[in-house]
LODO-315967 format. One record per atom (N, C-alpha, C): residue in one letter; y, z, x. Coordinates in steps of 0.001 Angstrom, whole numbers. Atoms other than C-alpha are relative to their C-alpha. Example, Ala and Ser with C-alpha at 12.3 -4.5 7.8 and 13.67 -1.06 7.14 Angstrom:
<pts>
PT rest      py      pz      px
PT    A   -1190       0     890
PT    A   -4500    7800   12300
PT    A    1200       0     900
PT    S   -1190     -60    -820
PT    S   -1060    7140   13670
PT    S    1090     730    -770
</pts>
This chain:
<pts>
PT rest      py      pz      px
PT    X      32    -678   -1276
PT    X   27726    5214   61069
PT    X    1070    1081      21
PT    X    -964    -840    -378
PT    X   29262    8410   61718
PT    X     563     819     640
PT    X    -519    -641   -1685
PT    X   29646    9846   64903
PT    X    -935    -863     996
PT    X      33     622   -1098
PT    X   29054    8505   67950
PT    X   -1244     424    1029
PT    X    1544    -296    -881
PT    X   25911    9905   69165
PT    X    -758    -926       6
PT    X    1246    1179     154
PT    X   22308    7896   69322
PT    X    -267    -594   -1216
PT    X    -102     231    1305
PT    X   22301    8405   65697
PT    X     749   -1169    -627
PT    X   -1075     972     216
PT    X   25645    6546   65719
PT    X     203   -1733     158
PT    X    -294    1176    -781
PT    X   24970    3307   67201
PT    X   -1221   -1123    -434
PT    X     679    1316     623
PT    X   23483    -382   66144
PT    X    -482    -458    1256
PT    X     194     -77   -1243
PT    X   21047   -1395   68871
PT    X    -651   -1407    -435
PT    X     798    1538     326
PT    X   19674   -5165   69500
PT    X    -138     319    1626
PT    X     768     713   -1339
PT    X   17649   -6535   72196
PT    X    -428   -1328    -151
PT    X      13    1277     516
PT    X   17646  -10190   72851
PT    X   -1082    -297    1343
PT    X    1096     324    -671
PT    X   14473  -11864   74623
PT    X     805    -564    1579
PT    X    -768    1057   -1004
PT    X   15616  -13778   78040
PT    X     -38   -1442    -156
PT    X     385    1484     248
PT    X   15330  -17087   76069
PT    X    1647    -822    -367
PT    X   -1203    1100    -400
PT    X   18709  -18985   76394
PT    X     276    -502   -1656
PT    X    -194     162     917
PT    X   18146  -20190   72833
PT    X     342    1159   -1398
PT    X    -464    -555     471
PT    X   18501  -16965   71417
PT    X    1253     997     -67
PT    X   -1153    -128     101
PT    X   21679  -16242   72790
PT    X     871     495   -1324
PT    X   -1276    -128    1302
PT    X   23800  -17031   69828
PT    X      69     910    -726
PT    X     126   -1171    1422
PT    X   22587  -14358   67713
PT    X     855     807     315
PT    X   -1624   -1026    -125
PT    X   25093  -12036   69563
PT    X     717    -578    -705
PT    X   -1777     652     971
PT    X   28101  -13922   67399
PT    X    -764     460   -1376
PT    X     365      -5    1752
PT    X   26100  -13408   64244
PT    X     -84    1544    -293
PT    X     -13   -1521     651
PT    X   25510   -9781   64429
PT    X    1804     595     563
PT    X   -1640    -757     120
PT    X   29060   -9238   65935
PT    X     808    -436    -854
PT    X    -965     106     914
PT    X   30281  -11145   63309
PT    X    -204     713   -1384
PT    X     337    -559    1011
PT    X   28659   -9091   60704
PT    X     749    1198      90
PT    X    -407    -611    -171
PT    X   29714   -6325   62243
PT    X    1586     -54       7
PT    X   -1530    -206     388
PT    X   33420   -7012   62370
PT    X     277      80   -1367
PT    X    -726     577    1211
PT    X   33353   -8336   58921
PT    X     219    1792    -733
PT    X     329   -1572    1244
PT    X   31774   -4657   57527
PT    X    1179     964     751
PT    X    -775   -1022    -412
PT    X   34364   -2825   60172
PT    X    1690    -546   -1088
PT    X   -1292     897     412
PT    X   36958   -5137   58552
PT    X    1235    -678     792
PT    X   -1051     846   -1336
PT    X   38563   -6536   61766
PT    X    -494    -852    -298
PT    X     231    1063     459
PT    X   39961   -9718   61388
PT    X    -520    -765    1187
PT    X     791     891    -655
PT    X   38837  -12637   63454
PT    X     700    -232    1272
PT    X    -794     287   -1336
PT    X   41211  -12758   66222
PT    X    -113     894    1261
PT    X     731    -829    -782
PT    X   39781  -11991   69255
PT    X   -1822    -268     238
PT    X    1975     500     289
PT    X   36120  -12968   68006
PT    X    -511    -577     423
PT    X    1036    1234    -740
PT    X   35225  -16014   69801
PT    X      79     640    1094
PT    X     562    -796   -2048
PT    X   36121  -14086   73419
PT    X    -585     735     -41
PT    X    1327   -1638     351
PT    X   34356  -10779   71929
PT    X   -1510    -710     536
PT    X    1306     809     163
PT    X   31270  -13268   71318
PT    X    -307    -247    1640
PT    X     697     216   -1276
PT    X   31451  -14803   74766
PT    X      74     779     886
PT    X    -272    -823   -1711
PT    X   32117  -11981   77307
PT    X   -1498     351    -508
PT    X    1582    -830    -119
PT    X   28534  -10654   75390
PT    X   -1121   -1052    -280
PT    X     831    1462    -749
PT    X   27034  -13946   75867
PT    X    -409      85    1640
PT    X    -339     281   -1825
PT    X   28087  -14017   79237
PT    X   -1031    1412    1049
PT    X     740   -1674    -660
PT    X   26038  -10159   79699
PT    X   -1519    -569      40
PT    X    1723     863     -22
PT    X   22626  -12169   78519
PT    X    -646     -60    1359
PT    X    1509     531   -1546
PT    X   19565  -12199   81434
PT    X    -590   -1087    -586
PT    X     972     986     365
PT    X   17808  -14928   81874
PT    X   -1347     196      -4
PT    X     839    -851    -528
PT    X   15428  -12855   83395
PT    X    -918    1140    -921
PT    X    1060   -1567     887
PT    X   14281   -9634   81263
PT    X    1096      67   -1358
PT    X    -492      40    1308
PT    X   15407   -8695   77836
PT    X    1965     629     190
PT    X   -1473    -434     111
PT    X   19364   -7910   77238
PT    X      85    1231    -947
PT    X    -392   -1196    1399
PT    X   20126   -4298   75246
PT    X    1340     -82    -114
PT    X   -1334    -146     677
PT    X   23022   -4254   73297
PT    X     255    1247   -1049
PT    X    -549    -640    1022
PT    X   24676   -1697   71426
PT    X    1205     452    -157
PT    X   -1367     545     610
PT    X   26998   -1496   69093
PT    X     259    1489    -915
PT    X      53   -1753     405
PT    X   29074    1660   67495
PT    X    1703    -626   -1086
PT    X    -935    -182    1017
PT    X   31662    1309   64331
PT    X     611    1055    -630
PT    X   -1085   -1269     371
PT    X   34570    3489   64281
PT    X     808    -698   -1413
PT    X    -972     532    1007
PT    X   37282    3522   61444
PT    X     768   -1245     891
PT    X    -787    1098    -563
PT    X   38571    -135   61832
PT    X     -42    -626    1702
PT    X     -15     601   -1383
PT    X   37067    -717   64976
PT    X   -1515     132     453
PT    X    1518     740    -515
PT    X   33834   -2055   66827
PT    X     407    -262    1559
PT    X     810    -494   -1083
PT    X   32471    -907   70178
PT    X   -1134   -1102     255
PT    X     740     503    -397
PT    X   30148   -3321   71934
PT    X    -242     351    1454
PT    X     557    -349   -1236
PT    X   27990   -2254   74999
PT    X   -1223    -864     752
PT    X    1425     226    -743
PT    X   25395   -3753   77481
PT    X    -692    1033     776
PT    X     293   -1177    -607
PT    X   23079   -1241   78916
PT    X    -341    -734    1536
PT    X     369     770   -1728
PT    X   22508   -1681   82994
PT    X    -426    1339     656
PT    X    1087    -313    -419
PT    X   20079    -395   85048
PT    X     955     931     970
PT    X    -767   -1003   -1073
PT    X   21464    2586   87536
PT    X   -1033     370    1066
PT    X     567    -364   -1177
PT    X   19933    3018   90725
PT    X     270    2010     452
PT    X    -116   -1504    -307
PT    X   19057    7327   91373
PT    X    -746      99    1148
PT    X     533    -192   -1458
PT    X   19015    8476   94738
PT    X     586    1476    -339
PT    X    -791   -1572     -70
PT    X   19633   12411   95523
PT    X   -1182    1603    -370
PT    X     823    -874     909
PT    X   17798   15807   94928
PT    X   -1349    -122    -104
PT    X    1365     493     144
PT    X   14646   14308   95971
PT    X    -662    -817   -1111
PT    X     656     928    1391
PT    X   14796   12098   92929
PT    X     256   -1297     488
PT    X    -201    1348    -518
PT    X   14289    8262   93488
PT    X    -205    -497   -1242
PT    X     814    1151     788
PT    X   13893    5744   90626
PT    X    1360    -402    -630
PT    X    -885     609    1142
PT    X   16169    3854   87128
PT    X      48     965    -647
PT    X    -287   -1242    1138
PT    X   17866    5240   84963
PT    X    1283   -1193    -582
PT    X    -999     757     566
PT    X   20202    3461   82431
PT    X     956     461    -696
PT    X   -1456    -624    -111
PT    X   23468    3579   81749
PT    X     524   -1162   -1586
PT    X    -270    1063    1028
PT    X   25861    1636   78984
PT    X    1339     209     690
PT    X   -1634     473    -504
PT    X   29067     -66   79991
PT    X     700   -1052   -1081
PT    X    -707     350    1146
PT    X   31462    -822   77345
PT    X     564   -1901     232
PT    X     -16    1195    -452
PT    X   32003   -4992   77215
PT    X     945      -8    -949
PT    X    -276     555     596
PT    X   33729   -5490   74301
PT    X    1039    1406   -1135
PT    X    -437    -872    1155
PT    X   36220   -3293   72003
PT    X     985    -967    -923
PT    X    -739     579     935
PT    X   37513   -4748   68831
PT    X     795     839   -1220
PT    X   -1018    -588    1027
PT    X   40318   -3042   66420
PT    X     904    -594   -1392
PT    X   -1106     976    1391
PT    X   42345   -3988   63194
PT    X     965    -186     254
</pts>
């Protein structure tokens, strides 16, 4: 990955099934391992993007690897009012930053 655009970024989507949860820890732990951050920090990383999971509709995640450091995002839904425009529009809000 090398800049930070759309290009830049590792994207998952997890079903709203409770059992597939966990897989967030497995790809963030892949991802730390290849950024090379060590492990401290990792189990709360894991659960604050546990904790983002719907039970409801699918969860987007994405993820962005700088030198020595890992970016984790949930995307959330933005309500547009204004300009005669009404509808969604989505947004990404940073959950998780991990460093060496």
């Amino acid at each position: 990955m090398q800049s930070e655009d759309a290009a830049g970024y590792t994207y998952l989507t997890i079903p709203p099934n409770e059992t597939l949860r966990s897989c967030i820890g497995l790809v963030v732990a892949g991802l730390a391992a290849r950024a090379r951050i060590g492990v401290a920090g990792l189990e709360e990383a894991v659960e604050l993007l546990e904790g983002q999971h719907a039970a409801e509709v699918p969860t987007h995640y994405r993820f962005y690897l700088g030198e020595d450091s890992l970016v984790a995002e949930v995307e959330e839904s933005v309500a547009i009012r204004g300009k005669g425009e009404v509808g969604d529009s989505a947004g990404w809000r940073t959950v998780v930053e991990l460093v060496s």
